[in-house]
DRENDO-1510 file (C-alpha; in Angstrom, 1 decimal, always signed):
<recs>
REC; n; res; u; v; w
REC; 1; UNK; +110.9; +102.9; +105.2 .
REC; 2; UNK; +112.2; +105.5; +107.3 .
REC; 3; UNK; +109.2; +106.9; +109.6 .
REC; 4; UNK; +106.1; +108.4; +108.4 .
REC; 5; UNK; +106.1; +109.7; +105.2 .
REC; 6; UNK; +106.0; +113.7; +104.6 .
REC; 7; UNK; +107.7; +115.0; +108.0 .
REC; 8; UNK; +108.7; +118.3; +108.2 .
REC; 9; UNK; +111.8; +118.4; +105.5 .
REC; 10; UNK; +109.5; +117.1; +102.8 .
REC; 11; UNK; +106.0; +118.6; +103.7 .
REC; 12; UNK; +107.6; +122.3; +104.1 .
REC; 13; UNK; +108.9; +122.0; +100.3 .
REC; 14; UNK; +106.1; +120.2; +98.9 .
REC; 15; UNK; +103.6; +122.3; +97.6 .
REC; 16; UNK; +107.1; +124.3; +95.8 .
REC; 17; UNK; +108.1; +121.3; +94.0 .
REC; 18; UNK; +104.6; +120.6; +93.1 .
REC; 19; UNK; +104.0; +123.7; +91.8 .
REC; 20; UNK; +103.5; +123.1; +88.1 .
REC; 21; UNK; +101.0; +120.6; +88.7 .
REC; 22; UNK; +97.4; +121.5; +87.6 .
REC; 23; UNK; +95.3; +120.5; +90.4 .
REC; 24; UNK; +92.4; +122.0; +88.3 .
REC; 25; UNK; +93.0; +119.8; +85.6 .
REC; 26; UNK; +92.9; +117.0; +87.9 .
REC; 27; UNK; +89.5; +118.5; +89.3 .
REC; 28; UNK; +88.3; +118.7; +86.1 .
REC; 29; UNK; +88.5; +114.8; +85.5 .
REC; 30; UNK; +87.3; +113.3; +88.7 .
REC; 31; UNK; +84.3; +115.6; +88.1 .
REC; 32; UNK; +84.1; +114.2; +84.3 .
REC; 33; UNK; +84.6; +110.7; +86.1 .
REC; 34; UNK; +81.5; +111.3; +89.2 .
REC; 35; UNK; +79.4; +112.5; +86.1 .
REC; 36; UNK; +79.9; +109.1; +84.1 .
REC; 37; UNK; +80.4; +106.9; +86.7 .
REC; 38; UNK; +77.8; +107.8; +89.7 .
REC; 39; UNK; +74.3; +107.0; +89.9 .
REC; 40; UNK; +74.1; +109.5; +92.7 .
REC; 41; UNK; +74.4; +113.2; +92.6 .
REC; 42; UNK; +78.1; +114.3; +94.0 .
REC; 43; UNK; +78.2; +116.6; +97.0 .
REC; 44; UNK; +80.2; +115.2; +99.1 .
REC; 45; UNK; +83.6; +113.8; +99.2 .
REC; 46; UNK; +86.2; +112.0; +101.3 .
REC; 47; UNK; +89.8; +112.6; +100.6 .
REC; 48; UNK; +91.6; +109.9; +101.7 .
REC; 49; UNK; +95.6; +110.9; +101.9 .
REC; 50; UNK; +94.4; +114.6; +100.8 .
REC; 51; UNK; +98.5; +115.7; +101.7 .
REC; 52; UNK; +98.3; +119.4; +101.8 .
REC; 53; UNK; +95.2; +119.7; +100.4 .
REC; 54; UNK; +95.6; +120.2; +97.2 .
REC; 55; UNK; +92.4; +118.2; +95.4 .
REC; 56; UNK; +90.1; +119.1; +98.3 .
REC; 57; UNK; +90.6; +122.7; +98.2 .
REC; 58; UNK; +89.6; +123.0; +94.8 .
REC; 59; UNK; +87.0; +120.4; +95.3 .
REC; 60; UNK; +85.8; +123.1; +97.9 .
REC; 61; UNK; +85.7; +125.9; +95.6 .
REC; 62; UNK; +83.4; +124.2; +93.4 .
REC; 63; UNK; +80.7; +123.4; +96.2 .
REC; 64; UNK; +81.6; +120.2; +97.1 .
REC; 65; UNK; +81.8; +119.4; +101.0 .
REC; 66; UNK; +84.9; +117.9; +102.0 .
REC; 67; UNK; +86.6; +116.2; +104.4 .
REC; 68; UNK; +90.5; +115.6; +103.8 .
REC; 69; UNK; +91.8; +112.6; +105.9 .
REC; 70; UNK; +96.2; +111.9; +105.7 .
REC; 71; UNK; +98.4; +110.6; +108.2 .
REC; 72; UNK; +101.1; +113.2; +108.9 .
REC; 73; UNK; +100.2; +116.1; +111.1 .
REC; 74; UNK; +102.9; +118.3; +108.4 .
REC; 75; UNK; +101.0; +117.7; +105.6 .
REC; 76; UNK; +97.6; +118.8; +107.2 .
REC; 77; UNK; +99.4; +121.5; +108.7 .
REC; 78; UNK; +100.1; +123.0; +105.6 .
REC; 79; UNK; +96.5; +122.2; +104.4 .
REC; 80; UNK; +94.9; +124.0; +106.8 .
REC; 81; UNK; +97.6; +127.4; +106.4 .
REC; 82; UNK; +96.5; +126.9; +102.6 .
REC; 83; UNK; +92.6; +127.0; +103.8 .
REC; 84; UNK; +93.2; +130.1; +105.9 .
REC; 85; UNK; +93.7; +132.2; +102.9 .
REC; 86; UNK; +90.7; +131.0; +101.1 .
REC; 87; UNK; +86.9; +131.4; +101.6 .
REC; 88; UNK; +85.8; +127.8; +101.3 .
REC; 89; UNK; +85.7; +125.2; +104.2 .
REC; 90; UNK; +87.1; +121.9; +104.2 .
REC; 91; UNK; +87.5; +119.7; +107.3 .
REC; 92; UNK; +90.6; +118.2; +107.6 .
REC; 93; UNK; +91.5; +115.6; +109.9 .
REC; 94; UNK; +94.7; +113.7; +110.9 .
REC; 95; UNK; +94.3; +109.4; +110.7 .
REC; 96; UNK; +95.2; +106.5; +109.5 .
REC; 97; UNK; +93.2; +105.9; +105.7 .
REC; 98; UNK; +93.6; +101.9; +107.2 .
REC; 99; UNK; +91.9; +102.4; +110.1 .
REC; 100; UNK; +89.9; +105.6; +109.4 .
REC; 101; UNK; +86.3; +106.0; +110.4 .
REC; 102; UNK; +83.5; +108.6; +110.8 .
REC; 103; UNK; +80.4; +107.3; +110.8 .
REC; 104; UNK; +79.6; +109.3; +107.6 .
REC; 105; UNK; +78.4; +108.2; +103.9 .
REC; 106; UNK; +80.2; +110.2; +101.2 .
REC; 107; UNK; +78.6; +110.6; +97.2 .
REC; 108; UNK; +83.0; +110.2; +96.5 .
REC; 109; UNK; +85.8; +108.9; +97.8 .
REC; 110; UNK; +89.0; +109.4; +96.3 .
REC; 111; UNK; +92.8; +108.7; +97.2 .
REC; 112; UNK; +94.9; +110.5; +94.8 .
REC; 113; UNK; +98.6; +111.1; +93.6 .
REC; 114; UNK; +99.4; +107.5; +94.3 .
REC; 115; UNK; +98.1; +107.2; +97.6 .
REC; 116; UNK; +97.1; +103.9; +97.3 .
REC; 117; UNK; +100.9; +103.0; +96.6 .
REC; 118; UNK; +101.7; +103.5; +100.0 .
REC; 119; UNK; +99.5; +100.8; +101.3 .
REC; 120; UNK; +102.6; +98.3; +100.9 .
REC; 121; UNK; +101.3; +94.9; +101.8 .
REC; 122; UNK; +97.7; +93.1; +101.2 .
REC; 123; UNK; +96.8; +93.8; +104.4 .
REC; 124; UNK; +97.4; +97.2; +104.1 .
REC; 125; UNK; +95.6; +97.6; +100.6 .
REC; 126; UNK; +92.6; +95.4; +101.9 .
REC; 127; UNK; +92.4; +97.9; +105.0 .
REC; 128; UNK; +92.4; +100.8; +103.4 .
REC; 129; UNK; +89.7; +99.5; +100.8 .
REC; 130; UNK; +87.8; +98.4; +103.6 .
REC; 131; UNK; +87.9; +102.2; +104.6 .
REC; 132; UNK; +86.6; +103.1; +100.8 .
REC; 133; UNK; +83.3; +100.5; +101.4 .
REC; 134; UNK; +82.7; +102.3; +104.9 .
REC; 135; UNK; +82.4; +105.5; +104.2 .
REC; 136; UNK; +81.0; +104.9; +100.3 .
REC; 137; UNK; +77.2; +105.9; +100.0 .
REC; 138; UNK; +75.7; +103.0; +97.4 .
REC; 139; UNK; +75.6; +104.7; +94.1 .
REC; 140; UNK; +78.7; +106.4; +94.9 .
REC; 141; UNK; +82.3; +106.3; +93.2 .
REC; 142; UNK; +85.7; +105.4; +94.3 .
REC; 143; UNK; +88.6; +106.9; +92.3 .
REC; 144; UNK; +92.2; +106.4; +93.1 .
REC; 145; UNK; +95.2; +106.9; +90.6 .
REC; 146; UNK; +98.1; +104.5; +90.9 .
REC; 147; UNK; +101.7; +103.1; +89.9 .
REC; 148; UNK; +100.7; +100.5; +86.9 .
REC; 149; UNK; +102.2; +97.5; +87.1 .
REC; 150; UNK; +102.8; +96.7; +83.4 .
REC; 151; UNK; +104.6; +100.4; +83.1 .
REC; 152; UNK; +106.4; +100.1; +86.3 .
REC; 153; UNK; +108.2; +96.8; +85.4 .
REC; 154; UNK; +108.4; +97.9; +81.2 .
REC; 155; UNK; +110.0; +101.4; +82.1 .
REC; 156; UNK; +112.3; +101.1; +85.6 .
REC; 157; UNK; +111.9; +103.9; +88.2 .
REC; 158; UNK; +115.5; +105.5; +87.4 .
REC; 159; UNK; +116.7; +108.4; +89.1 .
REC; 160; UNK; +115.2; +111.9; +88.5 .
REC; 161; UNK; +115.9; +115.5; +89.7 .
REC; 162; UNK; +113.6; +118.7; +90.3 .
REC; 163; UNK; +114.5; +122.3; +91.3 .
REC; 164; UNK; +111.8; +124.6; +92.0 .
REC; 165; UNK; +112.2; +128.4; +93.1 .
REC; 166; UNK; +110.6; +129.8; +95.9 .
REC; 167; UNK; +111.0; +133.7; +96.2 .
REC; 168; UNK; +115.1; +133.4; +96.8 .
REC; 169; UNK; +115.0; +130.1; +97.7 .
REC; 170; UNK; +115.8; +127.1; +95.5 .
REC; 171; UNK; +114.4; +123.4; +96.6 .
REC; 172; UNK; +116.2; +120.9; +95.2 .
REC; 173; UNK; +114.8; +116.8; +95.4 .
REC; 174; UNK; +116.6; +114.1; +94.3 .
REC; 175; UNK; +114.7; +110.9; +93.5 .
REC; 176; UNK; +116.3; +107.4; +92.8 .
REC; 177; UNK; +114.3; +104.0; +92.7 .
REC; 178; UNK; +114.5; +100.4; +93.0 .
REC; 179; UNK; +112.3; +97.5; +92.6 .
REC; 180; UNK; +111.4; +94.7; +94.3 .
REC; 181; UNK; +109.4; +92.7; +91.6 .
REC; 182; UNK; +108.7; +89.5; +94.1 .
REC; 183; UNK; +106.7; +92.7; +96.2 .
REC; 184; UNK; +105.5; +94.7; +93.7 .
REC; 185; UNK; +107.0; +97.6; +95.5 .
REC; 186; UNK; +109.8; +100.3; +94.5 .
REC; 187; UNK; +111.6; +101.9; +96.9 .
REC; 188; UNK; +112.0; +105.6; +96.3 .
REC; 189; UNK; +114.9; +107.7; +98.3 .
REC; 190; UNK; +114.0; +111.0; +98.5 .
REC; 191; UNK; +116.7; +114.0; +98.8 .
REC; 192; UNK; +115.3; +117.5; +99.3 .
REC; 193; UNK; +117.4; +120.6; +100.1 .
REC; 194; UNK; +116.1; +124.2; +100.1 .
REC; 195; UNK; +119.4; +126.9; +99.6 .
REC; 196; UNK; +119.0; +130.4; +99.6 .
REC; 197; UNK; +122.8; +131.7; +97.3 .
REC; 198; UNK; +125.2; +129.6; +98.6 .
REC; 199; UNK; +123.5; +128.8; +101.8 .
REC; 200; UNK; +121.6; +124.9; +102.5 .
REC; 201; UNK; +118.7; +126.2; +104.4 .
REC; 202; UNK; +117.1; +122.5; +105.2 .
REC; 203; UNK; +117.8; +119.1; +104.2 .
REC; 204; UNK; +115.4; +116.3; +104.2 .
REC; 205; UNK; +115.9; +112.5; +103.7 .
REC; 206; UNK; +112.6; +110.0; +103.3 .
REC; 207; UNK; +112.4; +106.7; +101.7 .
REC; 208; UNK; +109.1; +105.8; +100.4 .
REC; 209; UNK; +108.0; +102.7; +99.7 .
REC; 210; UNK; +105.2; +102.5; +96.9 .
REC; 211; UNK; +103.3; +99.2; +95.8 .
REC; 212; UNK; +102.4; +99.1; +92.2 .
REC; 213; UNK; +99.3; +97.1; +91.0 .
REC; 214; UNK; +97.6; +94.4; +88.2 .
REC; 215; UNK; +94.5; +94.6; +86.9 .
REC; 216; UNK; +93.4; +91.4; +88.5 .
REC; 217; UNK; +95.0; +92.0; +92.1 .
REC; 218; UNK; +92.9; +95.3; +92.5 .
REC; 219; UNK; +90.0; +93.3; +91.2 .
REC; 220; UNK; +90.5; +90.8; +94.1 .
REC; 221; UNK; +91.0; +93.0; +97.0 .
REC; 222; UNK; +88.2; +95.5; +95.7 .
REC; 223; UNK; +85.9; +92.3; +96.0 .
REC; 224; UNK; +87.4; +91.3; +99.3 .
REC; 225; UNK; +85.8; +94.6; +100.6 .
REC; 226; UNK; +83.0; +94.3; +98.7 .
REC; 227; UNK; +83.6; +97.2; +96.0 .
REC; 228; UNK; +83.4; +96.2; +91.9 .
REC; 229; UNK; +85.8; +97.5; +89.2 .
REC; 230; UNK; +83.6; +100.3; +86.6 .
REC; 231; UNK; +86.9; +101.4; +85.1 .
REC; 232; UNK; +90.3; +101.0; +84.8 .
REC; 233; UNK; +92.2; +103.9; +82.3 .
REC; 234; UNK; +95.2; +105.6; +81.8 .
REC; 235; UNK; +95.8; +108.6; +83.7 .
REC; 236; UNK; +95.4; +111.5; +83.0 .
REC; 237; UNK; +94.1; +110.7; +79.8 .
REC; 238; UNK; +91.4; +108.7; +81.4 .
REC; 239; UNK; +89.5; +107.7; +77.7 .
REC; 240; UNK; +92.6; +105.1; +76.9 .
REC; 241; UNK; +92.9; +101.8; +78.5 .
REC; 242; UNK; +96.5; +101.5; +80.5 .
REC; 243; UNK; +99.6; +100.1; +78.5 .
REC; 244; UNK; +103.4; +99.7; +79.1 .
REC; 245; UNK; +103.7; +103.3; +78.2 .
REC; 246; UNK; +101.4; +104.5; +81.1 .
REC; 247; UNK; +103.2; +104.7; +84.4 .
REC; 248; UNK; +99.5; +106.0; +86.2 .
REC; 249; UNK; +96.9; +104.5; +85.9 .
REC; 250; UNK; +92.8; +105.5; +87.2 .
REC; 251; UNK; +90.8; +102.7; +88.7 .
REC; 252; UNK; +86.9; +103.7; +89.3 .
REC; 253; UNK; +85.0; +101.4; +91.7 .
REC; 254; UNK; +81.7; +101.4; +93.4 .
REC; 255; UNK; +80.3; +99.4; +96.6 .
REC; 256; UNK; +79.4; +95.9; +95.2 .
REC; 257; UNK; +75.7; +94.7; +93.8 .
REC; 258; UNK; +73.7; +94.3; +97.2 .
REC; 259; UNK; +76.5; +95.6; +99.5 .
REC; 260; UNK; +75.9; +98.9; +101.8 .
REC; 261; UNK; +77.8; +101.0; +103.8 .
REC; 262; UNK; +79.0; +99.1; +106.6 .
REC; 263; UNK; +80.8; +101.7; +109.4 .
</recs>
């Protein structure tokens, strides 16, 4: 994969291309999800991968206190430009969701819009998961969307194209995919070009490689760091079990019988 993912290029067009995407909506079920799923009240959540902020912000806005943690200092950048023009206060901060720690107990954790897809190999899922049990206050949820396996292999990752206007500006992203079935990972090039008339602005290459995931492979890394499966659904429609139709999936886990915070 070719450096970090999200530099500059990609990160400055992101929240364009995303545009149409109801963050709300999304809001709307992990709340629906705490509510079912928690046996504590939900005040507090930790964002791992948060990107520009996108979930946490709205999070924010309905009283929740947040702290958004993502690995490139673009992203966040853009995050915190995003804050500035709101009134609600999240506290974003650049690290590694493998390595990540704070001290801190959270009601939620969450990692969404595939962020656990990045995590590539075991030890890379197991760390991150590791960072979930840390930070999760017993009682608490863990909910992460993510490429399902069954989908991923049934429908192919193809090629795809978005264009997304911007003022004057048109972004462009190209997207093409390929598998790698013996890893469970697709590798996804990424084109993005912003033109303004006949002008190329910016350009942006980023391959990105994503893991997808089984049912019983997330069981056994959830139990290796000490979390316990309470749902696995389709996503968004989170009240349908996953099938070959469903490229996302929702996995909701809590810390395992017995097992506390460990930081």
């Amino acid at each position: 994969m070719s450096g970090i993912p999200f530099g500059p290029g990609y990160a400055s067009a992101y929240d364009v291309l995303y545009g149409d995407k109801d963050y709300e909506a999304e809001v709307d079920i992990l709340e629906a999800l705490f509510a079912r799923h928690a046996s504590c009240a939900v005040h507090s959540v930790l964002d791992l991968g948060c990107g520009t902020g996108s979930h946490a912000l709205p999070l924010a806005g309905r009283s929740y206190a947040v702290t958004g943690v993502d690995v490139s200092s673009d992203m966040l950048a853009r995050g915190r430009s995003k804050l500035s023009e709101t009134e609600v206060e999240v506290e974003f901060r650049e690290g590694d969701i493998r390595s990540y720690r704070d001290g801190r107990e959270y009601d939620a954790v969450i990692m969404m819009f595939a962020v656990l897809g990045y995590q590539r190999t075991n030890a890379d899922v197991l760390a991150a998961l590791s960072t979930v049990a840390a930070h999760l206050r017993p009682g608490g949820v863990f909910v992460a969307d993510f490429w399902y396996g069954p989908a991923v292999l049934s429908l192919g990752p193809g090629s795809r194209q978005k264009t997304a206007m911007h003022g004057n500006r048109r972004v462009f992203r190209f997207a093409s995919g390929v598998c790698d079935e013996s890893r469970h990972t697709c590798v996804v090039a990424y084109d993005v070009l912003t033109t303004e008339g006949a002008h190329v602005l910016s350009e942006a290459h980023e391959d990105h490689e994503m893991r997808f995931f089984f049912p019983l492979e997330l069981d056994f890394a959830l139990a290796d760091a000490g979390l316990c499966r309470l749902a696995l659904t389709a996503y968004p429609d989170v009240e349908s079990p996953p099938s070959a139709a469903d490229w996302c999936a929702c996995l909701v886990a809590q810390l395992a019988p017995g097992r506390s915070a460990s930081r």
